[in-house]
N, C-alpha and C positions, 0 to 999 in steps of 0.2 A: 665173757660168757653171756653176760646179759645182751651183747647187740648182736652175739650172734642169735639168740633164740629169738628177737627182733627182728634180724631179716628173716628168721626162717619164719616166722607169722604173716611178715607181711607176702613174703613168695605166697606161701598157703592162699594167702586171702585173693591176691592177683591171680591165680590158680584156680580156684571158686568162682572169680567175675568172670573170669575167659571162658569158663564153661559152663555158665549162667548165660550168660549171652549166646555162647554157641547154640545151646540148646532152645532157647529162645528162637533166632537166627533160625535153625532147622525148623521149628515150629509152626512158624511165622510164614518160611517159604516152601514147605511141603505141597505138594502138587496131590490136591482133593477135588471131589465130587460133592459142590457144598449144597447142594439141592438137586434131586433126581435120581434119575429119569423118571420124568411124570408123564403118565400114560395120555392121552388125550383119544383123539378117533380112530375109531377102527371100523374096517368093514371087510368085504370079505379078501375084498387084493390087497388091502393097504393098511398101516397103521402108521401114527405120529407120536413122535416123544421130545418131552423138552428136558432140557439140564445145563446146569449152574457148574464152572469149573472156580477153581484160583488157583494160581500159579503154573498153569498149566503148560506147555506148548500148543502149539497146535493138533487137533482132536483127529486121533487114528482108529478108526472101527472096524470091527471084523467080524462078520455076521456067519457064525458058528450053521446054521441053515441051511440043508441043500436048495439051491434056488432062487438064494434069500440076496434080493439087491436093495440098494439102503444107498439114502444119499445126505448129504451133509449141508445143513445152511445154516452158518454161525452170523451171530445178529450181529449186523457190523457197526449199530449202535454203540451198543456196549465194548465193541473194541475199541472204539473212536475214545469214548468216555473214560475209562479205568483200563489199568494196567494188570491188574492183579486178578478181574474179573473178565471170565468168556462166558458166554450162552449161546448155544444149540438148539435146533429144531432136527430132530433124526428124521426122515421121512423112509418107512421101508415098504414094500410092493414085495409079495409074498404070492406064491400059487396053494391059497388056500389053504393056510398050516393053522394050529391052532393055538404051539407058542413059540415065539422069540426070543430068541439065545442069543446074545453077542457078546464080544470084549472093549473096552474103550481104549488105548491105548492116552496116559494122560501124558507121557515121556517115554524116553525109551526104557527108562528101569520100571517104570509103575504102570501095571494098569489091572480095571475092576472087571469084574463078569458079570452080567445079568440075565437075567433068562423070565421072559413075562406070558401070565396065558392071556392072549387077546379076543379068545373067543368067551362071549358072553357067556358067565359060570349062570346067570338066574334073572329073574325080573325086578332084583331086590336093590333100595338105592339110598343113596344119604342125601340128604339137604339142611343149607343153613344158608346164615346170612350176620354182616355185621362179625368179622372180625380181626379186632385191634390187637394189633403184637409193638408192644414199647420198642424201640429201639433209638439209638442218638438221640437225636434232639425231641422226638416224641417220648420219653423215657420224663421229661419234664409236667407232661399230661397226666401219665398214668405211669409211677414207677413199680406198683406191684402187680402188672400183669400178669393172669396167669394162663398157660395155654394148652394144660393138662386133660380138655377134652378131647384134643385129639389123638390122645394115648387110647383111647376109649373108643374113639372112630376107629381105628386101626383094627381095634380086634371085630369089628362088627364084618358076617359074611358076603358085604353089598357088592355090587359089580360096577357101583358108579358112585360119585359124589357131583350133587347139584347148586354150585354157589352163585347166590342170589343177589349180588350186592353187596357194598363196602367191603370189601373181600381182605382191603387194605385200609388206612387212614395216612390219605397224602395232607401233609400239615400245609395248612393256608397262610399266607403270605412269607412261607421258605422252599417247602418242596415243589409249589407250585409254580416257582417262578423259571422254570429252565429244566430240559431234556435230562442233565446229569443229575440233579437232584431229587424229580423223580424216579431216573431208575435208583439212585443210592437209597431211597427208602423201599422198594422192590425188593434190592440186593438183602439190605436186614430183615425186613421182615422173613424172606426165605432163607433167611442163615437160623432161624430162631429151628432149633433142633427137633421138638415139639411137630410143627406144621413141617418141616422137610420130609421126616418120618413116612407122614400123614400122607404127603403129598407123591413120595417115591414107595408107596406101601403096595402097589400093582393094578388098583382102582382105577377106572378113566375119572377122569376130570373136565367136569366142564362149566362154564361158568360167565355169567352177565353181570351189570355193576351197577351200581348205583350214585348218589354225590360225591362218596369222601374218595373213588378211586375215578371219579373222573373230572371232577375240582373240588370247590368249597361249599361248604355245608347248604344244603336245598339251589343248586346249583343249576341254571336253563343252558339250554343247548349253544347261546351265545357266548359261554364263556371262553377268553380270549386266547385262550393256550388247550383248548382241548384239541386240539390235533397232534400236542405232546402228549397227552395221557392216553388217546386214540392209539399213538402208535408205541407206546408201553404195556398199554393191556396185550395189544394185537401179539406182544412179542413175548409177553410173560406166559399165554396163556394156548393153547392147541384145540381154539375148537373148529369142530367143522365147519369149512370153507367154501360157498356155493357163489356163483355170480349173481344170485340174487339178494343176499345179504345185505343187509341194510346196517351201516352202525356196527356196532359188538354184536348184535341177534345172530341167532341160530337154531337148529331144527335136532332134535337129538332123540334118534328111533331107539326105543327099548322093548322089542314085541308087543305087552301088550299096554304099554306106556308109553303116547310119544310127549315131550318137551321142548315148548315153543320156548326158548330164549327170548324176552323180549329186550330193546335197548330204550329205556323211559328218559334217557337224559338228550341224547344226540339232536332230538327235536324238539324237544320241550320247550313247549313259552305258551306261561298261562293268558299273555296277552293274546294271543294270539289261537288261544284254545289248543293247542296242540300238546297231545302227549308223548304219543309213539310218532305221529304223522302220518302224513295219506299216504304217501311210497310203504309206510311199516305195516298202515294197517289194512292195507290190500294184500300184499304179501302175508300177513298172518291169515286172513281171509283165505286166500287159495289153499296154503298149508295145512291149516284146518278142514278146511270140506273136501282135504285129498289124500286124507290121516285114513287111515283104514284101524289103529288103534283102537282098544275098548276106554281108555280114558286119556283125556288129553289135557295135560296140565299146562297152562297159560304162567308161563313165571315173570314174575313184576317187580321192578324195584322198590314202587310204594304201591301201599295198599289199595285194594280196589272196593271194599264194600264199608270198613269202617266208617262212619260218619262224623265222628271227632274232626271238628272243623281246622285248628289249628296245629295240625300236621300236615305234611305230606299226602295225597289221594289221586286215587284216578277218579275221583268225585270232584275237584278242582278241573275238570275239563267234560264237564255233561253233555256235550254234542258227541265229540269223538267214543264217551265213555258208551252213550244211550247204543249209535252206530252199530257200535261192536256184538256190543248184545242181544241186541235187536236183528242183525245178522245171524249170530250162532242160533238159536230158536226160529227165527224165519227160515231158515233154511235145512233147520232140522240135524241140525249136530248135536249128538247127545256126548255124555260124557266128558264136558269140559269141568276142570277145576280151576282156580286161581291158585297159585302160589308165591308168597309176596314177602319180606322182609322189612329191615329199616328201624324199625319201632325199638328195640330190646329188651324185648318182650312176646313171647307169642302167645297166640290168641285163634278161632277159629269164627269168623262171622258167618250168617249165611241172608239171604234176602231174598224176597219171593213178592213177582207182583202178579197183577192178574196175565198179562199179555207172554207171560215165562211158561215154556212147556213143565221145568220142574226149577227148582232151586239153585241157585249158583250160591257157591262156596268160596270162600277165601279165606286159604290156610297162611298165616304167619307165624314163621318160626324165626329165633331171633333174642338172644343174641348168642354168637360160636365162644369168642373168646374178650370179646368187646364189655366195660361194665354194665350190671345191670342197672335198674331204675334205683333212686333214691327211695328211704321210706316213706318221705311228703308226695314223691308224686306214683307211689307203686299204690297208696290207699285212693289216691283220686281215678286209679285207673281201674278198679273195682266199683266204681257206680258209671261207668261208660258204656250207651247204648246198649244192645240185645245182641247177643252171643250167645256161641253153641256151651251149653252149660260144662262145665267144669273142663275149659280149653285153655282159660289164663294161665299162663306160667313167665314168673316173676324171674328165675334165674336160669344160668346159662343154661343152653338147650340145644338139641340139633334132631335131624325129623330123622325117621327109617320108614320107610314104604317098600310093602310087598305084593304078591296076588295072593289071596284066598282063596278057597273053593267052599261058597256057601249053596248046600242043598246043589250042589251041582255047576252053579254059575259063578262065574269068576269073579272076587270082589274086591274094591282097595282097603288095605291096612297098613293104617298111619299111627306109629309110636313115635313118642316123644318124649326121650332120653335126657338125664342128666349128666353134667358134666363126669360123671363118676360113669356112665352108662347104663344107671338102674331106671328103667319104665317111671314115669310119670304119670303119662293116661294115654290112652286107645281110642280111635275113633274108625269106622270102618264104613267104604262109600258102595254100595250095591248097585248095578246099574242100573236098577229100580229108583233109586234116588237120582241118577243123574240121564233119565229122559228115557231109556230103554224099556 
């Protein structure tokens, strides 16, 4: 009696693994969408979207749309690389609709529907910078990462998100050293469920980099593998694509806000004075005095007006810095801002000398989901040079910019949110303050 209830235990238990494992097994090789579709440019023929598969077969679409032609370029990177991971670029050419309906086809038993509006809901838009999501071997850094603001972006009414820099943190002397390793830190950081959400929520998305996503910390344009990180951003990300483009930069029209992407790393060499460089900053040049926008935001990986010397600055190169500026007032551009990242910390400077038609600004927001400052150096960072009074903010944070209508004339308003989404402080730019 006893060996028979013995085998019938142990059946039972074999019975349990085989279906522990099965279900494991299904788990493991289920055919998902593990990031996407994220919206990137749209204009009036065209839109683009990226997305993340695993286990997938090869990607079958079906564009629900009278009209609606759509073409397929999977990044042959990532096939080459992993087995279990594919990435897409959708490209669709539309006769002026104003949303996009398709199916994915991920096998022949499974597939998702999405349906996105790509015509511009408002003027209103998100920005941040600096943010770190633990995953493998960075889980060593920072194991309680938390990335719960962008539960909070999600719910905000913006038509865009503007990312500033370190967008990611490619670990130096592992991720850095080869194509597959940086994309596998790509791969997790967008598995992290948190920023997929964020990222597949129906916002465009666009975004420039700073050190940690295009090498190692405070990183010049000489470094030795950035044409591996070149071509991982290029493939992570959808932004607008022109033959004039320089680096990661790009030009990003929002009626009455346009946004200069700039690329601060591609050419950088403080030997050499160079920030953006003469190809960039000719091209920003023309871009700007060809903006018809009422405010034009210059976006930076490091700061432009801070004067705290050991950091990061576009003060670190005061020929190219003077140039620039000296340009936009000589030639009578009004409505420029800076917006700049990096720090983990935001802040608003502003600087005013005699030869400026009016005041240049520089908003740093910062940090998304990356740690904040220690208490030793968050008090040293309250007696630092002369700032727009009560703009310091110690934890995590991310901007919202709108248009106002003050007394009739259109004006910028910049809130700055906490990770939970509650207001912080308000600041609001009039085009009375910026040259107009």
């Amino acid at each position: 009696m006893k060996m028979l209830i013995l085998k019938l235990y142990l059946s039972c238990v074999k019975t349990l693994i085989s279906l522990f494992f099965c279900f494991i097994s299904l788990f493991s090789f289920s055919q998902k969408v593990v990031c996407g579709p994220l919206l990137g440019e749209c204009t009036d023929s065209s839109a683009v979207f990226w997305l993340m598969t695993k286990n997938s077969t090869d990607l079958v679409l079906n564009g629900s749309n009278f009209g609606l032609d759509f073409e397929i370029l999977p990044d042959t990177n990532m096939s080459k690389l992993f087995k279990k991971y594919k990435a897409y670029k959708l490209l669709f050419s539309h006769p002026n609709v104003s949303t996009i309906s398709f199916s994915i086809n991920l096998s022949k038993k499974k597939s998702e529907d999405y349906s996105y509006e790509i015509k511009s809901k408002n003027n209103e838009f998100l920005f941040g910078s600096c943010g770190f999501i633990a995953d493998g071997f960075a889980k060593a850094y920072r194991a309680w990462n938390t990335t719960k603001i962008y539960r909070s972006m999600i719910k905000e009414p913006a038509d865009k998100m503007i990312w500033m820099g370190d967008n990611l943190y490619l670990m130096p002397f592992y991720d850095l050293k080869n194509l597959k390793r940086i994309y596998n830190r790509y791969i997790g950081v967008r598995s992290n469920k948190d920023l997929a959400s964020f990222l597949s929520s129906g916002i465009k998305h666009y975004a420039t980099w700073d050190d940690h996503d295009f090498g190692p910390n405070n990183c010049e344009g000489d470094f030795e593998n950035a044409h591996l990180t070149t071509s991982a951003f290029k493939n992570f990300w959808v932004n607008p694509i022109s033959k004039e483009s320089f680096g990661v930069s790009s030009v990003v029209k929002n009626g009455d806000v346009d946004f200069f992407l700039t690329d601060s790393r591609t050419s950088r060499s403080v030997s050499n004075g160079t920030y953006l460089g003469e190809k960039q900053t000719a091209q920003l040049k023309r871009n700007l005095k060809s903006s018809k926008a009422i405010f034009k935001i210059i976006v930076s990986g490091s700061q432009v007006i801070n004067p705290l010397s050991d950091h990061e600055s576009y003060l670190d190169f005061p020929k190219e810095r003077a140039d620039l500026i000296n340009f936009i007032h000589e030639e009578n551009i009004n409505g420029v801002l800076f917006f700049s990242g990096d720090r983990h910390h935001s802040e608003i400077y502003s600087e005013k000398k005699e030869n400026y038609r009016y005041d240049l600004y520089d908003l740093t927001c910062s940090p998304l989901s990356s740690p904040k400052h220690n208490l030793k150096f968050s008090k040293f960072l309250k007696t630092v040079g002369d700032r727009v009074d009560n703009s310091l903010i110690l934890k995590k944070n991310y901007g919202y910019g709108k248009i106002i209508l003050i007394d009739n004339q259109k004006a910028l308003e910049i809130t700055f949110k906490s990770k939970k989404g509650i207001e912080i402080s308000k600041f609001i730019f009039t085009q009375e303050m910026l040259g107009y």
